[in-house]
Each structure stands twice: as C-alpha cells, then as structure tokens.
PyMOL Python script that loads the backbone (N, CA, C, O; Angstrom):
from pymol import cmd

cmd.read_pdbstr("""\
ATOM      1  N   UNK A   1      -4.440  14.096  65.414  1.00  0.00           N
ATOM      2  CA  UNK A   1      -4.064  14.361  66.775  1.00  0.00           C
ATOM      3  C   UNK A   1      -3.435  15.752  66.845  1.00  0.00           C
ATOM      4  O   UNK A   1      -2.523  15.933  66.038  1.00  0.00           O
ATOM      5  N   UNK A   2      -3.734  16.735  67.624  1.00  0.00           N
ATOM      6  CA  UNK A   2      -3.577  17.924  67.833  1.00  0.00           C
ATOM      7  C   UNK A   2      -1.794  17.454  68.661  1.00  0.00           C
ATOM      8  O   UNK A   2      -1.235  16.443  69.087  1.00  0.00           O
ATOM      9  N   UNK A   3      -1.537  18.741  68.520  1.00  0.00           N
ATOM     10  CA  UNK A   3      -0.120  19.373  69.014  1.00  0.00           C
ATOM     11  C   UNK A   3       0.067  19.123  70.661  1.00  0.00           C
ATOM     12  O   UNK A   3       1.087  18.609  71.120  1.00  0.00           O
ATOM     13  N   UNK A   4      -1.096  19.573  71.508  1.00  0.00           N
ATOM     14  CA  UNK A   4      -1.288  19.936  72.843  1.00  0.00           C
ATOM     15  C   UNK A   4      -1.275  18.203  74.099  1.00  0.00           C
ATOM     16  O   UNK A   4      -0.958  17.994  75.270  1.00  0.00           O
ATOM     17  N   UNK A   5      -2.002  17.066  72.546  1.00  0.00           N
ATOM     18  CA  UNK A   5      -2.861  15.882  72.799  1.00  0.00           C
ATOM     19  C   UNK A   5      -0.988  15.047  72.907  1.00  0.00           C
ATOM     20  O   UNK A   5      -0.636  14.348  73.856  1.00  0.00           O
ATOM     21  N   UNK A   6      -0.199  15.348  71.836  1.00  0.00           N
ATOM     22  CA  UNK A   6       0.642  14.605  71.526  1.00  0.00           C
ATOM     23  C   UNK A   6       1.854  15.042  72.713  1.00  0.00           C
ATOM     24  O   UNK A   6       2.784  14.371  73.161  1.00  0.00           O
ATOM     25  N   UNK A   7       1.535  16.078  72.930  1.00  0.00           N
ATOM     26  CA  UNK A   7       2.528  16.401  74.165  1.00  0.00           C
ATOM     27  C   UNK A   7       2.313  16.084  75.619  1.00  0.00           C
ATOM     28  O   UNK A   7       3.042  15.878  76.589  1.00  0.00           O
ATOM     29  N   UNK A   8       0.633  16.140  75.311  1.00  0.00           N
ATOM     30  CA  UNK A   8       0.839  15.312  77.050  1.00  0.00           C
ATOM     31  C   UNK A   8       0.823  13.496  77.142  1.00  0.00           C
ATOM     32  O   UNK A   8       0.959  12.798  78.146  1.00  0.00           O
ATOM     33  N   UNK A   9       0.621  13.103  75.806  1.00  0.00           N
ATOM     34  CA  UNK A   9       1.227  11.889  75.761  1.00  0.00           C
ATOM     35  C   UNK A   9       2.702  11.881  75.871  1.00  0.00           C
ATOM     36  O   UNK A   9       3.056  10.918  76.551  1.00  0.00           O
ATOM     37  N   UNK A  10       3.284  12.301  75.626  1.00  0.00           N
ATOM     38  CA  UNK A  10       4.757  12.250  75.822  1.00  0.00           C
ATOM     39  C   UNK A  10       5.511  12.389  77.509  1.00  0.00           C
ATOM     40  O   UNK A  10       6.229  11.762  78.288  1.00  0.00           O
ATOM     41  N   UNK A  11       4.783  13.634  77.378  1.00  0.00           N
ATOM     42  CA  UNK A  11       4.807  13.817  79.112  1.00  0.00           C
ATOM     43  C   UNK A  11       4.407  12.827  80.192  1.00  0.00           C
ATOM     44  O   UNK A  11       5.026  12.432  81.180  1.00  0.00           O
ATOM     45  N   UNK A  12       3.279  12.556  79.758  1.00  0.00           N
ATOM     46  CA  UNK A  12       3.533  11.413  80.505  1.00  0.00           C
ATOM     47  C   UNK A  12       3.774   9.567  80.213  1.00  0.00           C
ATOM     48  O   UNK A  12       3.324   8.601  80.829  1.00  0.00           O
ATOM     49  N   UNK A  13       4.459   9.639  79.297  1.00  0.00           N
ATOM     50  CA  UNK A  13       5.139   8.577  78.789  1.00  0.00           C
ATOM     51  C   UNK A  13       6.735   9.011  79.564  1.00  0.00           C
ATOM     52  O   UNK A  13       7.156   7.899  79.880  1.00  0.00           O
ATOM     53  N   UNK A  14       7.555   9.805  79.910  1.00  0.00           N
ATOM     54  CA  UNK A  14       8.617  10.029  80.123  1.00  0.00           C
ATOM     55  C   UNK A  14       7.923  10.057  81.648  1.00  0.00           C
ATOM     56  O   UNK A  14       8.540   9.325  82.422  1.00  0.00           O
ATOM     57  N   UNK A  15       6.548  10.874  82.370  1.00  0.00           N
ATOM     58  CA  UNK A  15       6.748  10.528  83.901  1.00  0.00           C
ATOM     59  C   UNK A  15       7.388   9.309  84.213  1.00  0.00           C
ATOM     60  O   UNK A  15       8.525   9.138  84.652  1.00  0.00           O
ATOM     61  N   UNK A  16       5.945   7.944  83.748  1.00  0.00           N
ATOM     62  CA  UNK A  16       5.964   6.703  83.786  1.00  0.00           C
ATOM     63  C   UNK A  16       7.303   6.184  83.669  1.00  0.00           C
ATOM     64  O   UNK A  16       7.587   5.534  84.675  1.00  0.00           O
ATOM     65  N   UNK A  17       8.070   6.218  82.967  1.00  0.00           N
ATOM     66  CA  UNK A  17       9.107   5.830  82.757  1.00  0.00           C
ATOM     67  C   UNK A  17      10.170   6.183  83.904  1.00  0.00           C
ATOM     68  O   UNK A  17      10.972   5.388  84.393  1.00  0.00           O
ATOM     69  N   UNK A  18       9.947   8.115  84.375  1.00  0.00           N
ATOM     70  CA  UNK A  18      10.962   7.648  85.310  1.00  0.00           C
ATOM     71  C   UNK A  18      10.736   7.732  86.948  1.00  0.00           C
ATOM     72  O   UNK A  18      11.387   8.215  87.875  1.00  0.00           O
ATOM     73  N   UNK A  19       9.675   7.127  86.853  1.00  0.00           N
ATOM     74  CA  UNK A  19       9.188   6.925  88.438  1.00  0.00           C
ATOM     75  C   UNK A  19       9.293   4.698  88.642  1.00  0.00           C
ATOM     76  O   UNK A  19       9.270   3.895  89.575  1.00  0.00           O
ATOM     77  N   UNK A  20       9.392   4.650  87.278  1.00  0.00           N
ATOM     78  CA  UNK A  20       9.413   2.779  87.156  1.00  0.00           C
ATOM     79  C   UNK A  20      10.454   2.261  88.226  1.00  0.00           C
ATOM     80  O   UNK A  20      11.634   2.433  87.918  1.00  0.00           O
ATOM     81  N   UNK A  21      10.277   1.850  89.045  1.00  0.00           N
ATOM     82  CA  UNK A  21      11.156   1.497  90.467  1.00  0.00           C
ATOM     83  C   UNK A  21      12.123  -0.427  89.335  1.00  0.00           C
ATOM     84  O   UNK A  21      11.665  -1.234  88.525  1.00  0.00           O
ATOM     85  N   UNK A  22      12.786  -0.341  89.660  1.00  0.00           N
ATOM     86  CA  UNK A  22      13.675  -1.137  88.968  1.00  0.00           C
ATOM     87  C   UNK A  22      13.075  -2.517  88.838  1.00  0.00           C
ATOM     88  O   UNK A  22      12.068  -2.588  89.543  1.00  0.00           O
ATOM     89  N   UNK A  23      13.361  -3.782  88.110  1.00  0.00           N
ATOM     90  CA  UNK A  23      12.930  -4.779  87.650  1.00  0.00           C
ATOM     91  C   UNK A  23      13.126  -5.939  88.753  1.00  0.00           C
ATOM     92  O   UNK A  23      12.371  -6.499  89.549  1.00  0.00           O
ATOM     93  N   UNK A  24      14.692  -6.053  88.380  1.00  0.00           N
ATOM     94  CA  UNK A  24      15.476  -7.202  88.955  1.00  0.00           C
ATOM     95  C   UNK A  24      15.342  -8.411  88.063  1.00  0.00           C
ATOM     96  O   UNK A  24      15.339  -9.551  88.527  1.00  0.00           O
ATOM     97  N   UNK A  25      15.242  -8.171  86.892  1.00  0.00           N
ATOM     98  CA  UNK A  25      14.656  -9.272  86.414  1.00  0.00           C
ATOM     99  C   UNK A  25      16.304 -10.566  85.353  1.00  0.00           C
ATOM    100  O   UNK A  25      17.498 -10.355  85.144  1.00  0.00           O
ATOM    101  N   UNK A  26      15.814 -11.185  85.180  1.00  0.00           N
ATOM    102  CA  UNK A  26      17.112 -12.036  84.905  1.00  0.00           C
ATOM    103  C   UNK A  26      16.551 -12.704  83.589  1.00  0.00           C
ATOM    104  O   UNK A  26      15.425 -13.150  83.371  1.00  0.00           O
ATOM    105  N   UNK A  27      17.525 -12.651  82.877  1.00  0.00           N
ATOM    106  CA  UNK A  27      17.363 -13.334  81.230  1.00  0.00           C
ATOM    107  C   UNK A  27      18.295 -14.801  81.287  1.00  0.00           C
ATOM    108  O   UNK A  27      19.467 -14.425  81.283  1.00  0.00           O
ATOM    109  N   UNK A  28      18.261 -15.992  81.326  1.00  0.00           N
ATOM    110  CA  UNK A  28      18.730 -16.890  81.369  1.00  0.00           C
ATOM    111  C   UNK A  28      19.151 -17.102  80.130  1.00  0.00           C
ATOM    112  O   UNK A  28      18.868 -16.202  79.340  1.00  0.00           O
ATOM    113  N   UNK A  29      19.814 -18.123  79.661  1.00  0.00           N
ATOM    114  CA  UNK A  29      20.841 -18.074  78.743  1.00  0.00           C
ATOM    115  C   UNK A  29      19.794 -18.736  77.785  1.00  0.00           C
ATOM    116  O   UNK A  29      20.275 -18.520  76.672  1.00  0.00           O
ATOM    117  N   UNK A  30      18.604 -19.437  77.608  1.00  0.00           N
ATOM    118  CA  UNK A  30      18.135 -19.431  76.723  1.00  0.00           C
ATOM    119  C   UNK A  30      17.291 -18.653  76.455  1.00  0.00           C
ATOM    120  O   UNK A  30      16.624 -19.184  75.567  1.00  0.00           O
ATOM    121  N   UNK A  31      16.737 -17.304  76.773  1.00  0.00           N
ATOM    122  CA  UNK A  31      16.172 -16.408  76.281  1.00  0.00           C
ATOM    123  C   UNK A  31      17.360 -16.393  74.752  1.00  0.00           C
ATOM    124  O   UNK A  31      16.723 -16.411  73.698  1.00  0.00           O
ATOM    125  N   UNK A  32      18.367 -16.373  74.633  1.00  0.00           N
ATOM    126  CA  UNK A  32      18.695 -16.088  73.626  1.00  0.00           C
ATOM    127  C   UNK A  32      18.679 -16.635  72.550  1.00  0.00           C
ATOM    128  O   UNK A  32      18.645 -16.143  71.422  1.00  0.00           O
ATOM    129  N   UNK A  33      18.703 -17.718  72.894  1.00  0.00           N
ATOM    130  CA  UNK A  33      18.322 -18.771  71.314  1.00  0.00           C
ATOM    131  C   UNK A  33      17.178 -19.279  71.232  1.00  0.00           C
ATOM    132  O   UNK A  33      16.967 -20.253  70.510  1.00  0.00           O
ATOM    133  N   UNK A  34      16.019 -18.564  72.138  1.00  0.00           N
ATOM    134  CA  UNK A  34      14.389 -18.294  71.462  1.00  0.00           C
ATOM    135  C   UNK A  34      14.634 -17.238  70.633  1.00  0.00           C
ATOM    136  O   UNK A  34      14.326 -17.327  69.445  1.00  0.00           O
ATOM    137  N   UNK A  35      15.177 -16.177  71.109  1.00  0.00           N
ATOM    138  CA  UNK A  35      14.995 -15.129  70.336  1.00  0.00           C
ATOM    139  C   UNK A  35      15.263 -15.225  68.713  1.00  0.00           C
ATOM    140  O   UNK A  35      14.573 -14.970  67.726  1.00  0.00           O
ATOM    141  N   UNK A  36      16.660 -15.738  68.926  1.00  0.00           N
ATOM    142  CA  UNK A  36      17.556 -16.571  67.534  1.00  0.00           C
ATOM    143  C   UNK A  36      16.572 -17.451  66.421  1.00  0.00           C
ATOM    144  O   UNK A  36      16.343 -17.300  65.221  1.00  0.00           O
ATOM    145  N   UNK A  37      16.137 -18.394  67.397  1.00  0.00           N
ATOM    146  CA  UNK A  37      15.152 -19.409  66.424  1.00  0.00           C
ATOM    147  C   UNK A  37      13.499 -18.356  66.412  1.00  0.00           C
ATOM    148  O   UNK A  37      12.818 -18.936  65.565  1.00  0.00           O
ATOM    149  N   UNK A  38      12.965 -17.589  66.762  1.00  0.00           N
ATOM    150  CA  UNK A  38      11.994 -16.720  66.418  1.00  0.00           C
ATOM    151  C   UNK A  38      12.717 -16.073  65.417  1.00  0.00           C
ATOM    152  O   UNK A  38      12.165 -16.401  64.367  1.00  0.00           O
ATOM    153  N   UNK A  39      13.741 -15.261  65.148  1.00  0.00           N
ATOM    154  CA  UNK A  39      14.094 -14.417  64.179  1.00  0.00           C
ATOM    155  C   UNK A  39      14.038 -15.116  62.419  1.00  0.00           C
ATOM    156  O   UNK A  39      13.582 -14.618  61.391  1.00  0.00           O
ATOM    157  N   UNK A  40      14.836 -16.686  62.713  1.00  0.00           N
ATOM    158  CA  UNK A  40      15.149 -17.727  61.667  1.00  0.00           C
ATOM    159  C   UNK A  40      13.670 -18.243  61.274  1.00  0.00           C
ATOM    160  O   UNK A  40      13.228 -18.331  60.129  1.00  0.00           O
ATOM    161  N   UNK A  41      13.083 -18.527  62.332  1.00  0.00           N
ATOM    162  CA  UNK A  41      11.771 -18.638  61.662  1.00  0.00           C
ATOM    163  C   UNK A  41      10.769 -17.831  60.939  1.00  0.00           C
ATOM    164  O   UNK A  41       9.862 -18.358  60.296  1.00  0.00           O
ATOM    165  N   UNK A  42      10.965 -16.267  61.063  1.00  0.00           N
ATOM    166  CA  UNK A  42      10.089 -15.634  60.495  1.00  0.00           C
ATOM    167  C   UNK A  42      10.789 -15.363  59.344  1.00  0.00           C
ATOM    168  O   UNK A  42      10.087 -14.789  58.511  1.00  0.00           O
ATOM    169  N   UNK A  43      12.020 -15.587  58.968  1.00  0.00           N
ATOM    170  CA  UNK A  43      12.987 -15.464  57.741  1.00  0.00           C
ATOM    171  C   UNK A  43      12.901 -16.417  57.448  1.00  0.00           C
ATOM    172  O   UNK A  43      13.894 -16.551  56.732  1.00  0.00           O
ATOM    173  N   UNK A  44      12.242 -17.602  57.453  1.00  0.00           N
ATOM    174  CA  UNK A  44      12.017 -19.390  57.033  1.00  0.00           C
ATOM    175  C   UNK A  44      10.578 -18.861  55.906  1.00  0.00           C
ATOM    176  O   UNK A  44      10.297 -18.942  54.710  1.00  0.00           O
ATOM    177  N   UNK A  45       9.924 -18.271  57.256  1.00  0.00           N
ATOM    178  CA  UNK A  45       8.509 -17.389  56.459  1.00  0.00           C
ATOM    179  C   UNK A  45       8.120 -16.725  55.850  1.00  0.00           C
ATOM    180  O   UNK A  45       6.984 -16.534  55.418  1.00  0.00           O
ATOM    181  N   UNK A  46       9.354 -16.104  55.681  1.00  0.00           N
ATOM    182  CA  UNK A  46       8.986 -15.249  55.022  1.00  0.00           C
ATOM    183  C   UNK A  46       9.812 -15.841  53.078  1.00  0.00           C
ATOM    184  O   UNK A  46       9.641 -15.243  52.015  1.00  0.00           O
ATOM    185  N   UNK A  47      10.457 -16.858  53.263  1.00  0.00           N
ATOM    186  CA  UNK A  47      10.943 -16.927  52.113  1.00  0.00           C
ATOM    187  C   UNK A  47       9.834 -18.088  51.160  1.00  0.00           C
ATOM    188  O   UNK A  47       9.557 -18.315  49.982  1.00  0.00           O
ATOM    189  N   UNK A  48       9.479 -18.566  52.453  1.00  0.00           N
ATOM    190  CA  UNK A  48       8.024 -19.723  51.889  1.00  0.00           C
ATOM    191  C   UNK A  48       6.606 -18.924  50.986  1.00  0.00           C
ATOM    192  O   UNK A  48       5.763 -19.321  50.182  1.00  0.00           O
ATOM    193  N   UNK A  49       6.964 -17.488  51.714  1.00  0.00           N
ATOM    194  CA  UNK A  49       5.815 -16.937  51.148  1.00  0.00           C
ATOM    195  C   UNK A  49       6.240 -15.940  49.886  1.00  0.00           C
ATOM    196  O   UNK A  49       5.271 -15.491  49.273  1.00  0.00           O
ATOM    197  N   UNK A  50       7.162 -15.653  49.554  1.00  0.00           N
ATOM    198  CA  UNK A  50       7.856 -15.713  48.443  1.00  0.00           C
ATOM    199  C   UNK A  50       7.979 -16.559  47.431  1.00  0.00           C
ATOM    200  O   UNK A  50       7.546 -16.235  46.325  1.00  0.00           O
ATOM    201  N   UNK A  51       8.651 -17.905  47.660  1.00  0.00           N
ATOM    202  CA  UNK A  51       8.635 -18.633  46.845  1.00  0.00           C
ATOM    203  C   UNK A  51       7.112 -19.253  46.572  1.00  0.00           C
ATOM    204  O   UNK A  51       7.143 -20.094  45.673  1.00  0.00           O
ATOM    205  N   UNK A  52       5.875 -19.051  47.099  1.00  0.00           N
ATOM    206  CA  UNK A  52       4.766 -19.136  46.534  1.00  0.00           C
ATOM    207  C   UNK A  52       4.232 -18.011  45.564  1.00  0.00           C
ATOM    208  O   UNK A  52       3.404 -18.107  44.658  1.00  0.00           O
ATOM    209  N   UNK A  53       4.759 -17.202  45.894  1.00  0.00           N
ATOM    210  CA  UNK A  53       4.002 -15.992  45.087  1.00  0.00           C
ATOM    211  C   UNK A  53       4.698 -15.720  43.792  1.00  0.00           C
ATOM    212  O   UNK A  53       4.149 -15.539  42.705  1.00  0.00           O
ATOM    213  N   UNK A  54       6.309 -15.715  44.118  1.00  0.00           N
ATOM    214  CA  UNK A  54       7.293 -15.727  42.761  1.00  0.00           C
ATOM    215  C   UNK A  54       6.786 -15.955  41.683  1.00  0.00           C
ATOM    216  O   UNK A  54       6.860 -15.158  40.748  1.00  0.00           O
ATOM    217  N   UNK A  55       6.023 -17.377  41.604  1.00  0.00           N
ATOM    218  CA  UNK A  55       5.815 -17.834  39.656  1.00  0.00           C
ATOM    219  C   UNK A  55       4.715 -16.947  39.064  1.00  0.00           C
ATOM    220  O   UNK A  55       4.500 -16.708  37.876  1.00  0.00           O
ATOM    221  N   UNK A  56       3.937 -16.426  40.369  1.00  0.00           N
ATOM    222  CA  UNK A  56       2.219 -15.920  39.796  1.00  0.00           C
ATOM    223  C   UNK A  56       3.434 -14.209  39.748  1.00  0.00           C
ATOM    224  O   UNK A  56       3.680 -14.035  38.554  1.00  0.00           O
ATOM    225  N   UNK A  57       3.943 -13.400  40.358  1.00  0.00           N
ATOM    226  CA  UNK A  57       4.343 -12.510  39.874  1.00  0.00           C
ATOM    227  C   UNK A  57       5.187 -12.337  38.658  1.00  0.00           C
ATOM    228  O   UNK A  57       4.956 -11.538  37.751  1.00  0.00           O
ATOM    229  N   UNK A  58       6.201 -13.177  38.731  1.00  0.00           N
ATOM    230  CA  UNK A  58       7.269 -12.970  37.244  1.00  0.00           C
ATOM    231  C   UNK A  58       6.271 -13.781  35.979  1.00  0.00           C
ATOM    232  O   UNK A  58       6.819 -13.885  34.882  1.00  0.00           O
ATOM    233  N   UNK A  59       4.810 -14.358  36.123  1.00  0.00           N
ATOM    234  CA  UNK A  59       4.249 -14.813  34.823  1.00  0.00           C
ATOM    235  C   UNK A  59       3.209 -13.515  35.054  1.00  0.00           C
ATOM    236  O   UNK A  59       2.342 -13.445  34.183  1.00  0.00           O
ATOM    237  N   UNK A  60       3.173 -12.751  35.817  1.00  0.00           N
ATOM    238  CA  UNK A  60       2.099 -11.301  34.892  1.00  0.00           C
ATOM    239  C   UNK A  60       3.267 -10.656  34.549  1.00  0.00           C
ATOM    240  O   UNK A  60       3.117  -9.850  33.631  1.00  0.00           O
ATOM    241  N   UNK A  61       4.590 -10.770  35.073  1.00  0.00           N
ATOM    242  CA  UNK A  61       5.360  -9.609  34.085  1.00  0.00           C
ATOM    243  C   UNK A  61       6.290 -10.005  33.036  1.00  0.00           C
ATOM    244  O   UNK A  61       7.109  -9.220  32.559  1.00  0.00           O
ATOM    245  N   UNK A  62       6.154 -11.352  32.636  1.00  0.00           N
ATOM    246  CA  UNK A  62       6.308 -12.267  31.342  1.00  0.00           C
ATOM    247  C   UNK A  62       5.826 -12.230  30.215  1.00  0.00           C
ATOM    248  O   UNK A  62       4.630 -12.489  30.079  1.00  0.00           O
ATOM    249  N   UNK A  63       6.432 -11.978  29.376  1.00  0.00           N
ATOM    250  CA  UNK A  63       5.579 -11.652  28.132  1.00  0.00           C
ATOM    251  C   UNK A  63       6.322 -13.141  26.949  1.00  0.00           C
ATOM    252  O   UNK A  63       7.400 -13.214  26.360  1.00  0.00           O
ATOM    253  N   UNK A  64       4.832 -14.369  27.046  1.00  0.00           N
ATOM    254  CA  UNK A  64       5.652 -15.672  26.526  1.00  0.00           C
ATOM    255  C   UNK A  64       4.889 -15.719  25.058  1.00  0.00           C
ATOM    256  O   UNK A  64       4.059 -14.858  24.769  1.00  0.00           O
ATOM    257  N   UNK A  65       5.267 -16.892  24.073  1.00  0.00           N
ATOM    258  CA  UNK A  65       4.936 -16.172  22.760  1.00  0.00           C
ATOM    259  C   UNK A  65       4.159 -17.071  22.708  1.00  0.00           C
ATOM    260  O   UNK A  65       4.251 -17.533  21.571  1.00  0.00           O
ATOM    261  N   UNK A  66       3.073 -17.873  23.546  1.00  0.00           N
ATOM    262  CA  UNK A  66       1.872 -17.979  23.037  1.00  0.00           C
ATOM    263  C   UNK A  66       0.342 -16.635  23.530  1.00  0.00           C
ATOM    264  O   UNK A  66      -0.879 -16.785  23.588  1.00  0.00           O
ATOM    265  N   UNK A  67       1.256 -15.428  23.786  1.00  0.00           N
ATOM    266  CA  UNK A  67       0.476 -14.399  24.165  1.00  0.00           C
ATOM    267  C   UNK A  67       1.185 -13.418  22.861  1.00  0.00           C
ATOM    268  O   UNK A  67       0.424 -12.578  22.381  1.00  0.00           O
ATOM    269  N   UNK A  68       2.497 -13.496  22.327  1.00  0.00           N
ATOM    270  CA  UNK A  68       2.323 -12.999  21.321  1.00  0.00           C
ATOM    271  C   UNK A  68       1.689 -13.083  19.975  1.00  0.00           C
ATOM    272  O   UNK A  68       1.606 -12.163  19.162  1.00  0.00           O
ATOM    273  N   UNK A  69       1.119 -14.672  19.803  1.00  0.00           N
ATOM    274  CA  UNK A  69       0.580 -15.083  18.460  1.00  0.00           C
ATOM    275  C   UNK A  69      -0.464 -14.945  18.698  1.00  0.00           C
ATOM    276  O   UNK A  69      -1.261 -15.039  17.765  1.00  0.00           O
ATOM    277  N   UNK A  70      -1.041 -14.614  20.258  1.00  0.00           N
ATOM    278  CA  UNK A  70      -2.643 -14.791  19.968  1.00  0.00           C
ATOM    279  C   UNK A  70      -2.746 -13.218  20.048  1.00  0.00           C
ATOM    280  O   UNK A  70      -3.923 -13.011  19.754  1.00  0.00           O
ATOM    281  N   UNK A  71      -2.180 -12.067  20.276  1.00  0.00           N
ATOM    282  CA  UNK A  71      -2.251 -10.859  19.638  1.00  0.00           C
ATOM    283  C   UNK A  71      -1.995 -10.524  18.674  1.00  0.00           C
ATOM    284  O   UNK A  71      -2.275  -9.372  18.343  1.00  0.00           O
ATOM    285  N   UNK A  72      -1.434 -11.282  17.923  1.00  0.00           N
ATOM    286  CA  UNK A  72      -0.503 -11.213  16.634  1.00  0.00           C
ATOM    287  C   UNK A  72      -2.064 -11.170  15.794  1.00  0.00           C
ATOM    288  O   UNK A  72      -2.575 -10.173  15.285  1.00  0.00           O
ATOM    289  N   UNK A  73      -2.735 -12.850  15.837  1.00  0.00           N
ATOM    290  CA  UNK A  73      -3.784 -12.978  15.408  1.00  0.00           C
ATOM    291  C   UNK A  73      -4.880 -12.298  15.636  1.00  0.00           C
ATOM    292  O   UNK A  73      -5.654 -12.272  14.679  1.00  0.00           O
ATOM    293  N   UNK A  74      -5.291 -11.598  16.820  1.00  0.00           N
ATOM    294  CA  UNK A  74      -6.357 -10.832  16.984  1.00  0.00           C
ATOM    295  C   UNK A  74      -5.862  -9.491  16.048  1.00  0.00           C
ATOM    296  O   UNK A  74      -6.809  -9.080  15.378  1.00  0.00           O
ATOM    297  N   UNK A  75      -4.518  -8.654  15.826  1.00  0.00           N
ATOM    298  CA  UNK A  75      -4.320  -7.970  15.481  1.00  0.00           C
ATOM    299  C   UNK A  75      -4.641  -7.915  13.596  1.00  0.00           C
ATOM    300  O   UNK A  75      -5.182  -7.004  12.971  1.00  0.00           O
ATOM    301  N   UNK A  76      -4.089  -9.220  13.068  1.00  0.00           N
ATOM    302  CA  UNK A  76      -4.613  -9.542  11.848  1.00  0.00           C
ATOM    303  C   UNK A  76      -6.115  -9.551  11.446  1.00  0.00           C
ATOM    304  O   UNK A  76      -6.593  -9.038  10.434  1.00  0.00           O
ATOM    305  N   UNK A  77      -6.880 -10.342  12.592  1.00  0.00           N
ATOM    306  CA  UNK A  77      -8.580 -10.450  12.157  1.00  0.00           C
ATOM    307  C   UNK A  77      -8.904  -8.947  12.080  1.00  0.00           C
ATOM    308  O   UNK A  77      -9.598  -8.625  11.116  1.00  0.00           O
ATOM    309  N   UNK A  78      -8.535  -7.998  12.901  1.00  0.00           N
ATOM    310  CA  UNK A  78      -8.652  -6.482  13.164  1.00  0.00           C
ATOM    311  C   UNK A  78      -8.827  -6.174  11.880  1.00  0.00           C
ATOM    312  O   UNK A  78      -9.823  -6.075  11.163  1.00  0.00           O
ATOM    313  N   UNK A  79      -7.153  -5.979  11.640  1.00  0.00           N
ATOM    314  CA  UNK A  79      -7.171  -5.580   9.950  1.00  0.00           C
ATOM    315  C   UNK A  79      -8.196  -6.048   9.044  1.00  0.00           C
ATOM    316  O   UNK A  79      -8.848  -5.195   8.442  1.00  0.00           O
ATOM    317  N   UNK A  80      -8.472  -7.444   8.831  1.00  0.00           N
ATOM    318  CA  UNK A  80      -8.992  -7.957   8.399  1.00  0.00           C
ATOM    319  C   UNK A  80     -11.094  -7.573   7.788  1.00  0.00           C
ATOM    320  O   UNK A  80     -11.723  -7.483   6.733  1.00  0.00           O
ATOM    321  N   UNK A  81     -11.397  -7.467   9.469  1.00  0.00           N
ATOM    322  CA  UNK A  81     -12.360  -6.709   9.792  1.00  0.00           C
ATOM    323  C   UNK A  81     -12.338  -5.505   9.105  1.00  0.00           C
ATOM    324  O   UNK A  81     -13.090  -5.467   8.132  1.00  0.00           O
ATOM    325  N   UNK A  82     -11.813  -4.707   9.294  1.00  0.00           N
ATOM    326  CA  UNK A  82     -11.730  -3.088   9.146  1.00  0.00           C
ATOM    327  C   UNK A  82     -11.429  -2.995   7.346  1.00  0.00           C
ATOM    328  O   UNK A  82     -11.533  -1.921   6.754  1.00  0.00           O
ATOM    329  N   UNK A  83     -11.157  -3.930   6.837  1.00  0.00           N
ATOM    330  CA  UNK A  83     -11.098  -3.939   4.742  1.00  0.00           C
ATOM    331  C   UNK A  83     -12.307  -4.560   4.682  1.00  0.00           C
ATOM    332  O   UNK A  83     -12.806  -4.836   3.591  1.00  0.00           O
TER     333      UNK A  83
END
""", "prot")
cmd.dss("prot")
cmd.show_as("cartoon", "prot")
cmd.util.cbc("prot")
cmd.orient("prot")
C-alpha cells in the first residue's frame, strides 16, 4: 500500500468518525457479565487446548532412555559395521 492510498484512508476514517451524529445507545447491566463469561470462556479454551497439546510437545523435547539405548545400539552396530 502506497503512502498517498494510506492517507486517504485515514482521512477519511477520521471524516466518518466526526460527522457520526450520536448513538443514544444504552448498555444494560448484563452486557457486562456476557462480556465477563466470553472473556472466561476463551481462557477455559484456551487452557483445554493446551493441556491437549502439552504431552505431544514436552515428549518431542524429552529425551527418555528407551531412545537412548536404541541409539546407543545403532551406534555400536555402526562401529561394528565399519571393523
């Protein structure tokens, strides 16, 4: 996006804005504890999708010792091979 493109977006993002003739609009008292239980829920979600992924990430960066004996052993046949 050019220099010239981004400025008359702006320009007229600030007209729009201040020609907007007023709302009147009213937030009732439970707008706020949708908002509350939307926030808790996507932090519910986001920890569900964590605790699924957790075991598959910390076991690729696990190093357990039936992955050390079976390098251990490939490392021996190597030698082995190579005399």
């Amino acid at each position: 996006m050019t220099k010239s493109k981004v400025f008359l977006f702006v320009c007229t993002a600030l007209y729009g804005f201040a020609i907007a003739s007023p709302a009147y609009a009213y937030l009732d008292p439970g707008t706020g504890s949708m908002l509350l239980q939307l926030m808790l829920g996507g932090v519910a979600g986001l920890l569900v999708i964590v605790k699924l992924y957790f075991h598959k990430l910390t076991g690729f960066f696990r190093f357990n010792s039936n992955s050390a004996e079976i390098m251990a052993s490939e490392t021996q046949e190597k030698d082995n091979d190579s005399k």
